[in-house]
C-alpha positions as CSV (number, residue, x, y, z in Angstrom):
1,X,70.5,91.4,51.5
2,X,70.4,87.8,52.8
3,X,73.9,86.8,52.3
4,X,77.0,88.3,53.1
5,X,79.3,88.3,49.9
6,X,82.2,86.3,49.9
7,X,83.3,88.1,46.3
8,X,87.4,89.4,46.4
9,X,85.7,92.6,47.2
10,X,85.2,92.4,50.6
11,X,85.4,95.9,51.3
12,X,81.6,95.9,50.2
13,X,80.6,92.8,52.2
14,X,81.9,94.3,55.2
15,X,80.6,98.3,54.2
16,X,77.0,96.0,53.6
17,X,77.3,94.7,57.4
18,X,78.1,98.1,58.9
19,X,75.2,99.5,57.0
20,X,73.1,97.2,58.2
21,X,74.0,96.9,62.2
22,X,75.5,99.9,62.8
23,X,71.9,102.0,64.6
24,X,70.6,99.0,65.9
25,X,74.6,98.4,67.7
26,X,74.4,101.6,68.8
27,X,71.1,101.2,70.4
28,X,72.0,98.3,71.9
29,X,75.0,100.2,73.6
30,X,73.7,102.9,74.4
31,X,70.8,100.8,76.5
32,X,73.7,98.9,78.4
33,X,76.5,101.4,78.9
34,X,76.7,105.6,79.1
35,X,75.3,106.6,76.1
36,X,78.4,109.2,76.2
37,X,81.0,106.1,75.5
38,X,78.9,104.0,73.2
39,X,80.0,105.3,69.5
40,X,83.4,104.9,70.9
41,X,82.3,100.9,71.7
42,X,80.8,100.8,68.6
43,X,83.6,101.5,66.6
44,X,85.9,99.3,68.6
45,X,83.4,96.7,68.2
46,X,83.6,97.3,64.2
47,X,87.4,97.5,64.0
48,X,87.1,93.7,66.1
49,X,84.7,92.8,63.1
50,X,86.7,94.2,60.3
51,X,90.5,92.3,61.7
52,X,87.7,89.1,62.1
53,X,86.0,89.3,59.2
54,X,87.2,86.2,57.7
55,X,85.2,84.7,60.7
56,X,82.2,86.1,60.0
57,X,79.3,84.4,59.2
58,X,78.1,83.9,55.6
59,X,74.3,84.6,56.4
60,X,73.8,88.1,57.2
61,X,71.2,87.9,59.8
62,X,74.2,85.3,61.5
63,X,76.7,88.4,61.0
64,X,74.5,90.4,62.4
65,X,74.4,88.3,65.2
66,X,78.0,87.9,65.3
67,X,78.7,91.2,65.1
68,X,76.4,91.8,68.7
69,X,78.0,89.1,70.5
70,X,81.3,91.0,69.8
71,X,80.1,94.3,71.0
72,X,79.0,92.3,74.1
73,X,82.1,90.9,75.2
74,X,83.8,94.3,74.5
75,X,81.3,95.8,76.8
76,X,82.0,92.5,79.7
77,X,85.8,93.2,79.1
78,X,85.5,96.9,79.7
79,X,83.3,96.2,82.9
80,X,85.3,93.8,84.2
81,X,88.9,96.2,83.5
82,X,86.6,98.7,85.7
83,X,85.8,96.0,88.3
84,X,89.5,95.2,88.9
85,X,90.9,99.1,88.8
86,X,87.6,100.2,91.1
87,X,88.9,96.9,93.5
88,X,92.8,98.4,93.5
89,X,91.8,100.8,96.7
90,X,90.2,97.7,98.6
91,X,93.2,95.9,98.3
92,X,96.0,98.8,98.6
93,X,93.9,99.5,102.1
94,X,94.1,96.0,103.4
95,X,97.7,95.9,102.9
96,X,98.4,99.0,105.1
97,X,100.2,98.5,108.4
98,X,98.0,98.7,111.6
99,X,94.7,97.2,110.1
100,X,93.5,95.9,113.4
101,X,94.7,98.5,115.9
102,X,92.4,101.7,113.4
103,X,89.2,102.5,113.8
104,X,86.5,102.0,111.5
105,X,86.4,105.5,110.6
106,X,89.9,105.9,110.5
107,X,89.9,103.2,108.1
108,X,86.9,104.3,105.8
109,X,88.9,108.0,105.6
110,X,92.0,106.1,104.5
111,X,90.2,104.4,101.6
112,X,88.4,107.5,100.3
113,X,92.1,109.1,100.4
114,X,93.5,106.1,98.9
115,X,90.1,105.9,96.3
116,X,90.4,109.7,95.1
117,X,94.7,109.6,94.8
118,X,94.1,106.8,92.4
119,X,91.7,108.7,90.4
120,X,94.2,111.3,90.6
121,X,97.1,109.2,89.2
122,X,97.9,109.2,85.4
123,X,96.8,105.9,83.6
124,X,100.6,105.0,83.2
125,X,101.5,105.5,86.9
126,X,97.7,103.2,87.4
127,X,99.2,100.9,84.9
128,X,102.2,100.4,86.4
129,X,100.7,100.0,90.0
130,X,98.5,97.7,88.5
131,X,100.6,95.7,86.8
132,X,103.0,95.4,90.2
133,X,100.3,95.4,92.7
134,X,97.0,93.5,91.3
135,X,98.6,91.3,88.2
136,X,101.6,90.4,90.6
137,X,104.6,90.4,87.8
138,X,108.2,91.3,87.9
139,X,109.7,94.2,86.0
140,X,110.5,92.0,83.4
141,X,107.3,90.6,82.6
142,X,105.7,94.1,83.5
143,X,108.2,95.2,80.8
144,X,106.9,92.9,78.3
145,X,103.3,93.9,78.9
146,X,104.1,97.5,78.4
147,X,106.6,96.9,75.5
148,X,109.7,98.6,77.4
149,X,112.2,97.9,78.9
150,X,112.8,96.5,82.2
151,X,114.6,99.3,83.7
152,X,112.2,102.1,82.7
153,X,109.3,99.9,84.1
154,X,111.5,100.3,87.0
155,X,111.7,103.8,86.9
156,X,107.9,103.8,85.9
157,X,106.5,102.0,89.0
158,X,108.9,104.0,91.4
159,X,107.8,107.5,90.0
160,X,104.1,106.2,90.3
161,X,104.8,104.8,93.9
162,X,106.5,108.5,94.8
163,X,103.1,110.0,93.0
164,X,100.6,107.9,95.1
165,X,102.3,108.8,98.5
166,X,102.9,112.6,97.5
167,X,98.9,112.7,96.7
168,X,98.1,110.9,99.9
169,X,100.5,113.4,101.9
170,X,99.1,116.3,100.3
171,X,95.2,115.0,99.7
172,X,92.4,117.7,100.8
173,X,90.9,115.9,103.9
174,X,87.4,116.8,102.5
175,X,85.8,115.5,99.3
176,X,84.9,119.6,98.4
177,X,88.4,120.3,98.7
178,X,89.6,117.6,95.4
179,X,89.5,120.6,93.2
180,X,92.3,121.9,95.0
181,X,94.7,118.6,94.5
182,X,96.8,119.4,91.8
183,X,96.1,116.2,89.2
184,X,99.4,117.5,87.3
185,X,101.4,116.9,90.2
186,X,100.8,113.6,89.6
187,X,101.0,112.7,86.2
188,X,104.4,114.7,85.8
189,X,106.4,112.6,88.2
């Protein structure tokens, strides 16, 4: 099929564009990301297609097209989410007190502590530090981004704060030790 029906019916224009990109997307996905995640991109990338389908182009080798470039910036705005959350313990350890009287090592060991406590957090105590720490905002736009209120983004960002500095108080010193953190420690604060 050449030509992507524009018919009332577009249920079966859209089913005819799956059909036809859907191995080839996943191929491509699987070549650029963990071939673990990529059915998971796919299907964002075809829920993106599906609220944009108005958009698409008529010709379906152009859809087809359409449709890649969609699953590509997907893929960039994943990478680029990682980017900034992977850049949260550089910037957390340049804001700690005594930065020039440390030494190099001590330094390095308070970034890996700072590194694995964040991978320890929950993603809404991340979020929250995020939002505070990297995206700069006030409770109340914080509050907007999350849909809540001001107050419980409040109480959001202090619980996460008290998470953070109870993981780095009670962090294993050694990277073999992480297993014995307690993640739900944590995320139930």
């Amino acid at each position: 099929m050449n030509h992507l029906s524009r018919a009332p019916d577009t249920a079966d224009a859209f089913r005819s564009l799956y059909e036809s990109a859907y191995a080839d997307l996943l191929k491509f996905v699987q070549r650029r990301t963990e071939p673990a995640n990529a059915e998971d991109v796919v299907a964002e990338a075809f829920l993106v297609v599906w609220r944009r389908f108005s958009e698409a182009p008529a010709n379906q080798s152009h859809a087809r097209a359409w449709v890649f470039g969609i699953t590509r910036n997907l893929m960039l705005n994943a990478q680029r989410g990682e980017q900034r959350r992977q850049a949260l313990g550089v910037r957390l350890a340049e804001t700690t007190p005594d930065f020039f009287n440390t030494s190099h090592a001590d330094l390095v060991s308070s970034r890996v502590d700072l590194s694995r406590a964040w991978t320890l957090l929950s993603e809404v105590h991340q979020e929250a530090l995020g939002l505070a720490i990297f995206e700069n905002l006030e409770a109340p736009q914080a509050a907007k981004v999350l849909g809540i209120s001001p107050v419980a983004f409040r109480l959001r960002l202090t619980r996460a704060r008290r998470a953070l500095r109870l993981l780095l108080d009670h962090l294993p010193h050694h990277p073999s030790d992480i297993s014995a953190a307690s993640p739900e420690k944590a995320s139930t604060l």
